[in-house]
C-alpha positions as a Markdown table, in Angstrom:
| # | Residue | x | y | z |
|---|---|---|---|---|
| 1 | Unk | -46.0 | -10.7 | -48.1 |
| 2 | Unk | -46.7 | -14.2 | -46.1 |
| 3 | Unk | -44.3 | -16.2 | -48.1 |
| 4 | Unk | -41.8 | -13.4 | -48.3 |
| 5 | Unk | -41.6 | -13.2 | -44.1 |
| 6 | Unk | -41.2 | -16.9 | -44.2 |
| 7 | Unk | -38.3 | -16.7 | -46.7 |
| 8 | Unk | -36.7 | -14.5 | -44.3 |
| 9 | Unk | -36.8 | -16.2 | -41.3 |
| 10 | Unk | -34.1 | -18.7 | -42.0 |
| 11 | Unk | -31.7 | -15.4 | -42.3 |
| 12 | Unk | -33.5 | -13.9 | -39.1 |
| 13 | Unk | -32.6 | -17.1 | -37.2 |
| 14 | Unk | -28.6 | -16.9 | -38.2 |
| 15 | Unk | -28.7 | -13.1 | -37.5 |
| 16 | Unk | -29.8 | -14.2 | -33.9 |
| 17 | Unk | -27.4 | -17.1 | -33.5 |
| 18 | Unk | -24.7 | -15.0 | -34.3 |
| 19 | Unk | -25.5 | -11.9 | -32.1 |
| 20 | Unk | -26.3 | -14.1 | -28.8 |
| 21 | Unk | -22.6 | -14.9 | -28.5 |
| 22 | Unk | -21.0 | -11.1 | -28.7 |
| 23 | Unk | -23.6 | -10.3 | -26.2 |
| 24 | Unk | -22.9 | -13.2 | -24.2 |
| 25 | Unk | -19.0 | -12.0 | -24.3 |
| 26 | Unk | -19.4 | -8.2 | -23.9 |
| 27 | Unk | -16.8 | -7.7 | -21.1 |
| 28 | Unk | -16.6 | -5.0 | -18.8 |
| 29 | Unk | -13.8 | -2.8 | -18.5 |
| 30 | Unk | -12.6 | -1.7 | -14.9 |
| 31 | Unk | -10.6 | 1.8 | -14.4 |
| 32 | Unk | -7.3 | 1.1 | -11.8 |
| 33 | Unk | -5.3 | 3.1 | -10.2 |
| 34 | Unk | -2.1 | 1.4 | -9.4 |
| 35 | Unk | 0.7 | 2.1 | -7.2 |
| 36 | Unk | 3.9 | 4.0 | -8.5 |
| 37 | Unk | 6.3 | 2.8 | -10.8 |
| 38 | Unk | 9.1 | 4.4 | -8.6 |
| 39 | Unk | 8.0 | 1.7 | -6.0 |
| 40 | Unk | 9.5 | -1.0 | -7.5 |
| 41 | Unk | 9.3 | -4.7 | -7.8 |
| 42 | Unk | 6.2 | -5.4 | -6.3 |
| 43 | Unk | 4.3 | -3.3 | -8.6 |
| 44 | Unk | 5.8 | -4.0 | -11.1 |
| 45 | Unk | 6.2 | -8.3 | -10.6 |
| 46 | Unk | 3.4 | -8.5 | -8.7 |
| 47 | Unk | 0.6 | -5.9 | -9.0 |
| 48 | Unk | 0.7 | -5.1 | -12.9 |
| 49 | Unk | 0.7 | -8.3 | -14.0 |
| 50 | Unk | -2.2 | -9.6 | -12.0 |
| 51 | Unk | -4.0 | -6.4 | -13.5 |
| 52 | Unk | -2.8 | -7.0 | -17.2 |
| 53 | Unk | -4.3 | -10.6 | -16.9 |
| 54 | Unk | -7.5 | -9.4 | -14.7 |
| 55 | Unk | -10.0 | -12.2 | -16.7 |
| 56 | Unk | -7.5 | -14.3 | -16.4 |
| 57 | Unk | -6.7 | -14.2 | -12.7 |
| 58 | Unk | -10.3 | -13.6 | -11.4 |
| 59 | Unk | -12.4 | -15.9 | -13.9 |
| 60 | Unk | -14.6 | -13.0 | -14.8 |
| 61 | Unk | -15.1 | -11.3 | -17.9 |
| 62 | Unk | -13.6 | -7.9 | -17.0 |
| 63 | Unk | -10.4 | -6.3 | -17.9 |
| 64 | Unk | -8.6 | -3.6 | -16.0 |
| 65 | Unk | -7.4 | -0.4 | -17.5 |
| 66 | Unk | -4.4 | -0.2 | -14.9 |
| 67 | Unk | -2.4 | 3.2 | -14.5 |
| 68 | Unk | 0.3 | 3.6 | -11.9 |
| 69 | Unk | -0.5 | 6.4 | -10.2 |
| 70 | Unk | 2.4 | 8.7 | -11.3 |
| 71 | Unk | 1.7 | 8.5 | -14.7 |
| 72 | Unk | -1.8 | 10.0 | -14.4 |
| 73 | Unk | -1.3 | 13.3 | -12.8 |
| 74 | Unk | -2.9 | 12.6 | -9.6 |
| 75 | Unk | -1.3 | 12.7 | -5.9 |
| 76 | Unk | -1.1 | 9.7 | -3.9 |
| 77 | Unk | -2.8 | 11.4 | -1.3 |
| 78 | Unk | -6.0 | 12.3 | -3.4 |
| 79 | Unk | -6.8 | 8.5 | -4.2 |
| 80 | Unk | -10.1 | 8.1 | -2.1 |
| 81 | Unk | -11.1 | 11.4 | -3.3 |
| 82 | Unk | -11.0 | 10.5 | -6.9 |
| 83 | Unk | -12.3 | 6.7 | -6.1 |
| 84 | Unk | -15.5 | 8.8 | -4.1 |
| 85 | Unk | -16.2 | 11.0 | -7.3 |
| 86 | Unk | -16.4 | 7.8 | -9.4 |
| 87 | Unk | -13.5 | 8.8 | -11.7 |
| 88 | Unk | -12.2 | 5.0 | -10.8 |
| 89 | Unk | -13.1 | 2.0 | -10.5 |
| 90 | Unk | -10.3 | 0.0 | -8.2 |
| 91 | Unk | -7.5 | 1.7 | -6.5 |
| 92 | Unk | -4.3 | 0.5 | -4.5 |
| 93 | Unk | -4.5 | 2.4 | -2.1 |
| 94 | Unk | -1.6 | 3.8 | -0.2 |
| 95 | Unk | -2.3 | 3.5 | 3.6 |
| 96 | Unk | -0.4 | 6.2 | 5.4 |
| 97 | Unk | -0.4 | 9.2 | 2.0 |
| 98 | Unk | -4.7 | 8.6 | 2.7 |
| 99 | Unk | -4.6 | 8.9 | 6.4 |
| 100 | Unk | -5.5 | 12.7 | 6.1 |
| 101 | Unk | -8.6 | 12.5 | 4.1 |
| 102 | Unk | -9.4 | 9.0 | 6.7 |
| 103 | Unk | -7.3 | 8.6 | 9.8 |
| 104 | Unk | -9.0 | 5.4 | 10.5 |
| 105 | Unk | -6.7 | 3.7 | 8.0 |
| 106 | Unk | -3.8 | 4.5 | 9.9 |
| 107 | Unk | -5.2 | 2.3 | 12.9 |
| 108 | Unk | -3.6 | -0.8 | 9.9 |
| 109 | Unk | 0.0 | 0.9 | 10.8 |
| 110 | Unk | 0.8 | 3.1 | 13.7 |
| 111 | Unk | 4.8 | 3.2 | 14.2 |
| 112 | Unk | 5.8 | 0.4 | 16.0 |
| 113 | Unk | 3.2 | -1.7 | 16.1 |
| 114 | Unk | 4.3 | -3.8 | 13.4 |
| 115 | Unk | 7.6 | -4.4 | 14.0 |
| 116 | Unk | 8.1 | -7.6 | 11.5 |
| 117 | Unk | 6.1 | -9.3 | 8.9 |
| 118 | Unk | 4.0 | -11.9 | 11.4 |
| 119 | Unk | 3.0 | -9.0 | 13.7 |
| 120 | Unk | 2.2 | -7.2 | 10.7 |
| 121 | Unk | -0.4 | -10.0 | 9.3 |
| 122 | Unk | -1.8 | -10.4 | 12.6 |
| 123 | Unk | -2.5 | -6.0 | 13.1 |
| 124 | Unk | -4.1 | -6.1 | 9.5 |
| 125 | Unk | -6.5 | -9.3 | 10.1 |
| 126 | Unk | -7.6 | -7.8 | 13.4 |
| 127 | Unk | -8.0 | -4.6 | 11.9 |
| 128 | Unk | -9.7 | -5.2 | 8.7 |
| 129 | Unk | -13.0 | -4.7 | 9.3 |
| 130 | Unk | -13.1 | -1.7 | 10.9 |
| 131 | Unk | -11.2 | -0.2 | 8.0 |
| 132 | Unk | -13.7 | -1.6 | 5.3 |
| 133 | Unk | -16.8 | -0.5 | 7.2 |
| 134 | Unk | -15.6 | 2.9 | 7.5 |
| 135 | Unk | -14.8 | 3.2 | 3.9 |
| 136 | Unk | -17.8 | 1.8 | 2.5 |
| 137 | Unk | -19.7 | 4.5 | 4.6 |
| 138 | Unk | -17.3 | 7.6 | 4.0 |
| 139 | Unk | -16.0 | 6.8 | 0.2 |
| 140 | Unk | -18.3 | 4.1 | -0.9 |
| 141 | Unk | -15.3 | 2.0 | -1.3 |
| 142 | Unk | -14.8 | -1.8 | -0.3 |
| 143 | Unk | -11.7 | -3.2 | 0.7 |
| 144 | Unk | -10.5 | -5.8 | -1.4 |
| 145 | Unk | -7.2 | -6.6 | 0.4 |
| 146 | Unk | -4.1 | -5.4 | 2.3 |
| 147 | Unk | -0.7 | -6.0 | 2.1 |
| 148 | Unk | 2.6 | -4.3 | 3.1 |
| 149 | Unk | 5.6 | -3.0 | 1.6 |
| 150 | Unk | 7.8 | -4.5 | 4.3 |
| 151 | Unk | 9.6 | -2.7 | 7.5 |
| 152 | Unk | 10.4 | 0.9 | 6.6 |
| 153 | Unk | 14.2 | 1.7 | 7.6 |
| 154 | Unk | 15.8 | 4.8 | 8.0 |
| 155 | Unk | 18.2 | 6.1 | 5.2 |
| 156 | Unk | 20.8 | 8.5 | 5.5 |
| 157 | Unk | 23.5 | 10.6 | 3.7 |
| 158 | Unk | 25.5 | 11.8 | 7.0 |
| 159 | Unk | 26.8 | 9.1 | 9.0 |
| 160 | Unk | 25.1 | 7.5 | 12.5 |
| 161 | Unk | 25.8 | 4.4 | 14.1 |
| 162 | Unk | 22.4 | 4.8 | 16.4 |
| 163 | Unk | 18.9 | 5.9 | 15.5 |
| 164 | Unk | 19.7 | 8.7 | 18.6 |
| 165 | Unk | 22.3 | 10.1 | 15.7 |
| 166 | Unk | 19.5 | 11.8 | 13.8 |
| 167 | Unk | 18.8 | 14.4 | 16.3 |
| 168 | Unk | 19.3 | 17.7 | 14.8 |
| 169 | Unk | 18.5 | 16.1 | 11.3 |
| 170 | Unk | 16.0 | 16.9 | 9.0 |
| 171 | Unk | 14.3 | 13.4 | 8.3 |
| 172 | Unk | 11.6 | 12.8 | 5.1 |
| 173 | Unk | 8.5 | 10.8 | 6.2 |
| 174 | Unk | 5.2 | 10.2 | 4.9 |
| 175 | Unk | 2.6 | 10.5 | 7.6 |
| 176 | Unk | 2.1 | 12.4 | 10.9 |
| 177 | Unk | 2.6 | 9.5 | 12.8 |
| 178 | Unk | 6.0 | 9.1 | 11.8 |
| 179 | Unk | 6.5 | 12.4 | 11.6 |
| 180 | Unk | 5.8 | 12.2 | 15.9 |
| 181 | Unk | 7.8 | 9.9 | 16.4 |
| 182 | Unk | 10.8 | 11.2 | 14.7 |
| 183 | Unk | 10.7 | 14.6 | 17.1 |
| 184 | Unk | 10.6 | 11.8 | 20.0 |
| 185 | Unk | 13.8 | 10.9 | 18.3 |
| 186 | Unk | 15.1 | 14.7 | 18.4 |
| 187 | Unk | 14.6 | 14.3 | 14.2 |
| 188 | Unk | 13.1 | 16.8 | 12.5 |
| 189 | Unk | 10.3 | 15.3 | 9.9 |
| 190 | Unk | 10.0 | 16.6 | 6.5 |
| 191 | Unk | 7.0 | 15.9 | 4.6 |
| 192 | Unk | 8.2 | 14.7 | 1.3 |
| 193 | Unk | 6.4 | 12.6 | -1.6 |
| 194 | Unk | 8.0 | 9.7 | -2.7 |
| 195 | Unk | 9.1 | 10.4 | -6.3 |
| 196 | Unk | 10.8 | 13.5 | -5.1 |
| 197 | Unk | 13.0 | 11.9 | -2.1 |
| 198 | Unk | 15.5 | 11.2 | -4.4 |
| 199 | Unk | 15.7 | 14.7 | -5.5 |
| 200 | Unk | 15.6 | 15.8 | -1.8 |
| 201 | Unk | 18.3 | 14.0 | -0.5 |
| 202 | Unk | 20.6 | 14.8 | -3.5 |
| 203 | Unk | 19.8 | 18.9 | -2.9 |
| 204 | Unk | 20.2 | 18.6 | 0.9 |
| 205 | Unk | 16.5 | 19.4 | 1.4 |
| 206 | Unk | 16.3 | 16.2 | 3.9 |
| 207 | Unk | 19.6 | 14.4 | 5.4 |
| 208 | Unk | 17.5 | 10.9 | 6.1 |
| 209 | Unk | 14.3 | 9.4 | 4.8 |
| 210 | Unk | 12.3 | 6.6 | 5.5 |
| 211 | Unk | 10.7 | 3.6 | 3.4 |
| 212 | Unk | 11.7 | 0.4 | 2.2 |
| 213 | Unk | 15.0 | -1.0 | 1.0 |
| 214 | Unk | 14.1 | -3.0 | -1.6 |
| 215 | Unk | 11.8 | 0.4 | -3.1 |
| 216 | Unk | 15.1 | 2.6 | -2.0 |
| 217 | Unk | 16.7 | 0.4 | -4.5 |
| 218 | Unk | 14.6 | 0.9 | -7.0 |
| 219 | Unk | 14.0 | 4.3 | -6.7 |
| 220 | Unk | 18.3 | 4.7 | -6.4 |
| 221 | Unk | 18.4 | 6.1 | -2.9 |
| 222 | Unk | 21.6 | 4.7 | -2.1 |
| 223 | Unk | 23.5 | 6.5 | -5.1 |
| 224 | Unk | 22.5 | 10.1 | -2.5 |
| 225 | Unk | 22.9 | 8.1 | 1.0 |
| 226 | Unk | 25.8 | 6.3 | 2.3 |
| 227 | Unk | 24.1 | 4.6 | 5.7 |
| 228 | Unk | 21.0 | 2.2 | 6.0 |
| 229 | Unk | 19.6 | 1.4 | 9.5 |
| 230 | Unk | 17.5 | -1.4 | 9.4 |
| 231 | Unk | 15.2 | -0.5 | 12.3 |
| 232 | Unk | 11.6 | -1.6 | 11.6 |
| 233 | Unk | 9.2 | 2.2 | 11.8 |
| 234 | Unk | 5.8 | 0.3 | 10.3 |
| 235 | Unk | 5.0 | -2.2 | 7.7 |
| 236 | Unk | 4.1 | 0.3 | 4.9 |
| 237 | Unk | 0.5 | -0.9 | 4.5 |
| 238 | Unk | -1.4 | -0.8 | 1.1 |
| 239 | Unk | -4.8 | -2.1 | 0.1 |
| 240 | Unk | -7.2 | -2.8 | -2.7 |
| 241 | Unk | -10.3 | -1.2 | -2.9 |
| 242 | Unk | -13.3 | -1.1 | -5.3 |
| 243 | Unk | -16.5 | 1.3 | -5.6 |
| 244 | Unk | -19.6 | 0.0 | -4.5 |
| 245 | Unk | -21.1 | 0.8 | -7.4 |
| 246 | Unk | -18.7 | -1.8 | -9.6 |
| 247 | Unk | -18.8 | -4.2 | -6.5 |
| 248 | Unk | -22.9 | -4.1 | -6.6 |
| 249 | Unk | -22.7 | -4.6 | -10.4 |
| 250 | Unk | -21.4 | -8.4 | -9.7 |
| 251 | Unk | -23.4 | -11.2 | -9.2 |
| 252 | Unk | -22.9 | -13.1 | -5.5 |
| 253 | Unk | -21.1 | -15.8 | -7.2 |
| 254 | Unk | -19.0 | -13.0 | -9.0 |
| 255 | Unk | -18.0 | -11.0 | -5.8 |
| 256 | Unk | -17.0 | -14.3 | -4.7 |
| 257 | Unk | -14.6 | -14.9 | -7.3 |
| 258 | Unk | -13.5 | -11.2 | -6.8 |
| 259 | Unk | -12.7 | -11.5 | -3.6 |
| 260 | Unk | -11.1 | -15.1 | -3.6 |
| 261 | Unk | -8.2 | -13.3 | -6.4 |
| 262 | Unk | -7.9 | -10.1 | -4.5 |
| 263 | Unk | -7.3 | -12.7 | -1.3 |
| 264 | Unk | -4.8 | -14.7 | -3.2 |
| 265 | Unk | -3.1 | -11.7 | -4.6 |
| 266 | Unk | -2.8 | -10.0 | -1.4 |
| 267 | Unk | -1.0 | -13.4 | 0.2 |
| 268 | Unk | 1.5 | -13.3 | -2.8 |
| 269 | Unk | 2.1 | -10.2 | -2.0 |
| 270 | Unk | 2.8 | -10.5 | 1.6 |
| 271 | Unk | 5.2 | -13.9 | 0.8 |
| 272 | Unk | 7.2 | -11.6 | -2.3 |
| 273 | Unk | 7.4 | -8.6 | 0.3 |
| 274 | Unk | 9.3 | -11.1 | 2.8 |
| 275 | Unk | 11.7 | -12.3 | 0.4 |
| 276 | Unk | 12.6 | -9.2 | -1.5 |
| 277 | Unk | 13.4 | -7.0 | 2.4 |
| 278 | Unk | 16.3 | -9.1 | 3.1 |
| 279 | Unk | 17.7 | -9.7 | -0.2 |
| 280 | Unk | 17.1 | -5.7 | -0.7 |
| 281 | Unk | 19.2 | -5.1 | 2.3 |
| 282 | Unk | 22.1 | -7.2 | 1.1 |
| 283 | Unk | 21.8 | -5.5 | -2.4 |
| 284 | Unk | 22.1 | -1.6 | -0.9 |
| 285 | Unk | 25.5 | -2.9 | 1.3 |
| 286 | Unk | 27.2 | -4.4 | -1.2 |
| 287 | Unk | 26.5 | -7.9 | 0.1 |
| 288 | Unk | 25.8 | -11.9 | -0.9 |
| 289 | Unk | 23.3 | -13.0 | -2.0 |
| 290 | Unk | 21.6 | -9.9 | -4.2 |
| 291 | Unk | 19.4 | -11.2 | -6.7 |
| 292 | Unk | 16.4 | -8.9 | -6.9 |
| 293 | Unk | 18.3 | -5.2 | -7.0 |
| 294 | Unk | 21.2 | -3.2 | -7.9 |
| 295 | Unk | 24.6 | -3.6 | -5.5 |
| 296 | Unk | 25.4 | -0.8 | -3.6 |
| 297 | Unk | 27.6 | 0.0 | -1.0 |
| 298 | Unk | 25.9 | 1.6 | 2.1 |
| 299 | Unk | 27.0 | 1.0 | 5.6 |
| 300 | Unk | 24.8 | -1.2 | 7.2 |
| 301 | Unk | 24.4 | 0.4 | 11.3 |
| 302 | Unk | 23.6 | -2.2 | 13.6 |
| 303 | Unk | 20.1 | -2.3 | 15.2 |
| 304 | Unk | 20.6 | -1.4 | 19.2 |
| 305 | Unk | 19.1 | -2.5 | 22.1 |
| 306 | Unk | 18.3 | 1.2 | 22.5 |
| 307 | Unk | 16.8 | 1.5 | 19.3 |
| 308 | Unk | 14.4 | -1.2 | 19.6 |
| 309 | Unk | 13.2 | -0.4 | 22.8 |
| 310 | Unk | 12.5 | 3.1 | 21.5 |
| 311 | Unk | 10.7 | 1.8 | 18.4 |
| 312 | Unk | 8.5 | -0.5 | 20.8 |
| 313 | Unk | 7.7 | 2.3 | 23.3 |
| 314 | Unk | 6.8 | 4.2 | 20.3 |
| 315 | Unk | 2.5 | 2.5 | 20.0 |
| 316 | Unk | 1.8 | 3.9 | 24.0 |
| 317 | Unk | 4.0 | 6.9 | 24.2 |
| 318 | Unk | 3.7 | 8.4 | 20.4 |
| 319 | Unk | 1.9 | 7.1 | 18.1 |
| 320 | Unk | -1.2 | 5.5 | 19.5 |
| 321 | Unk | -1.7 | 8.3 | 21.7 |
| 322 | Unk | -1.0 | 11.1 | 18.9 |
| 323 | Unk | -3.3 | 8.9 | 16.4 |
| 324 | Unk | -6.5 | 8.5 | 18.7 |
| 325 | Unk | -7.2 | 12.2 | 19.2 |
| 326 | Unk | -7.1 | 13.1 | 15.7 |
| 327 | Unk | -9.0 | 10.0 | 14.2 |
| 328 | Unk | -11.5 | 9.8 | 17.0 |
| 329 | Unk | -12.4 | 13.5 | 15.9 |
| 330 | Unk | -13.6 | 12.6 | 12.5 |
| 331 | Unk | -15.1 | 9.1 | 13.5 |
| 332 | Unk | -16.1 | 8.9 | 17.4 |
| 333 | Unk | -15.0 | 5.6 | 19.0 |
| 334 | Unk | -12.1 | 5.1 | 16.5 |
| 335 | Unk | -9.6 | 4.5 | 19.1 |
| 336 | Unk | -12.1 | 2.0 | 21.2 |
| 337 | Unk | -12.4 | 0.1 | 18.2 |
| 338 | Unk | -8.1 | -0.3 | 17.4 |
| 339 | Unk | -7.9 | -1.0 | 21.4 |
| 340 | Unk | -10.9 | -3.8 | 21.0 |
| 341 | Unk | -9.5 | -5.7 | 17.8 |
| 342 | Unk | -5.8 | -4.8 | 17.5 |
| 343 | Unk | -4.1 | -4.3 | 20.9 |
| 344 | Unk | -4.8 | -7.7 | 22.2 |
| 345 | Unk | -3.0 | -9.5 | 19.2 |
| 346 | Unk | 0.2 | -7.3 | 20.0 |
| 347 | Unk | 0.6 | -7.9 | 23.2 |
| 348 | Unk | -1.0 | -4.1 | 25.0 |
| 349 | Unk | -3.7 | -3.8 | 27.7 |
């Protein structure tokens, strides 16, 4: 029996040698929800390919099962519910559609406080925190990273030549916020999903909507509008956000890595977004140079001096007021918190 164990330990030892490295490699697997594929090029140049290379990009042994959103059945409103019952693992999370279940996040973009892309950076750094802590403590969800869309400009398939022009109109929008400030404007705002705008304006359901030219471009908005105002309503924040159970599962030095390609994501992001509102706004008109979208031929309607006072009076007569009393409901000194970190960097008192 002696002599037949020691015969067998040579095998044993190979055995051993060759099932160390397939443990050593065992990966993880990460469940992502992704933003729509009606959104456009960021998602689709920017997002899924970070997330179809996720070893790659973040040095770790982990892939990501990554779903757009609208191919899953789930509404981009129920996001942090379904990230809070553990069905997922990482979400990009769409800011203003989450607002109801958390009106903290909306604090990252209340209309007119982030007119342009610099202001925009500056609102989300100073606001960050507040947003993650509140998360972590409601959903059990860390943010990762934010990063914006780009100015969301009106859209609209009866002619104006002023943002005053849509009074009497029935305008889509995406958030109560937005919805306030269009019935400043004398607008009348239509909750309306994304994916089923295009539908909307083509049935007469809405006359205007709201969101980004370069996703109105890729979604084909401008084949059921025929005017584009390119006033600035809010930035169109998203984040990243991972559970706490996945986020606990890393090793220091592996949250570290995490966080430093979610960081450098996020920055692409922001850069991309930049590049892709102008060249989007060229594309819809008709204009030189288009190189990221389909021409179109909408009128382009100037921006007035009107228009962007309105859109600047918009934090302190609409929006900030209109956002405080419902957030500070569900999470007490909400508002004291936006007015410590985020209205010194944009200029209020």
């Amino acid at each position: 029996m002696k002599n037949r164990f020691i015969r067998l330990l040579p095998a044993l030892a190979v055995a051993a040698a060759l099932a160390l490295p397939a443990q050593a490699q065992e990966r993880v697997k990460l469940k992502v929800i992704g933003q729509p594929l009606a959104t456009g090029l960021i998602q689709k140049n920017k997002e899924q390919p970070f997330f179809e290379h996720f070893a790659e990009k973040t040095g770790l042994p982990i892939d990501a099962d990554y779903k757009p959103i609208d191919t899953l059945g789930i509404k981009d409103t129920e996001q942090l519910r379904v990230m809070k019952a553990g069905l997922f693992d990482i979400v990009s999370l769409r800011v203003s559609q989450n607002s109801r279940d958390e009106p903290t996040l909306l604090g990252l973009d209340l209309v007119g406080a982030s007119p342009d892309y610099a202001t925009g950076r500056k609102v989300s750094k100073a606001y960050f925190d507040t947003v993650d802590a509140r998360l972590q403590q409601q959903f059990n969800v860390k943010l990762l990273g934010v990063w914006p869309f780009g100015p969301q400009i009106l859209f609209c398939k009866k002619p104006i030549s002023k943002l005053a022009d849509i009074k009497g109109l029935k305008v889509r929008v995406y958030d109560q916020n937005l919805a306030k400030f269009i019935e400043l404007a004398g607008g009348t705002p239509v909750p309306v999903s994304f994916a089923d705008t295009h539908q909307s304006l083509s049935l007469g359901v809405v006359d205007c909507a709201i969101t980004g030219p370069s996703s109105a471009n890729s979604a084909g908005w401008p084949e059921v509008t025929t005017h584009q105002l390119p006033l600035g309503f809010q930035m169109a924040l998203n984040g990243y956000g991972i559970s706490m159970k996945a986020w606990k599962s890393l090793k220091p030095d592996q949250q570290a890595k995490l966080q430093a390609a979610f960081n450098a994501l996020s920055d692409d992001i922001w850069k991309y977004s930049e590049e892709l509102f102008q060249d989007a706004l060229n594309c819809n008109a008709g204009k030189d140079p288009c190189t990221t979208g389909k021409k179109f031929k909408l009128t382009d309607v100037p921006v007035t001096q009107a228009d962007g006072d309105l859109i600047r009076s918009a934090v302190t007569k609409v929006s900030f007021p209109a956002w405080a009393e419902v957030c500070d409901k569900s999470n007490p000194g909400c508002s004291q918190k936006w007015t410590a970190t985020v209205a010194p960097v944009i200029g209020l008192k």
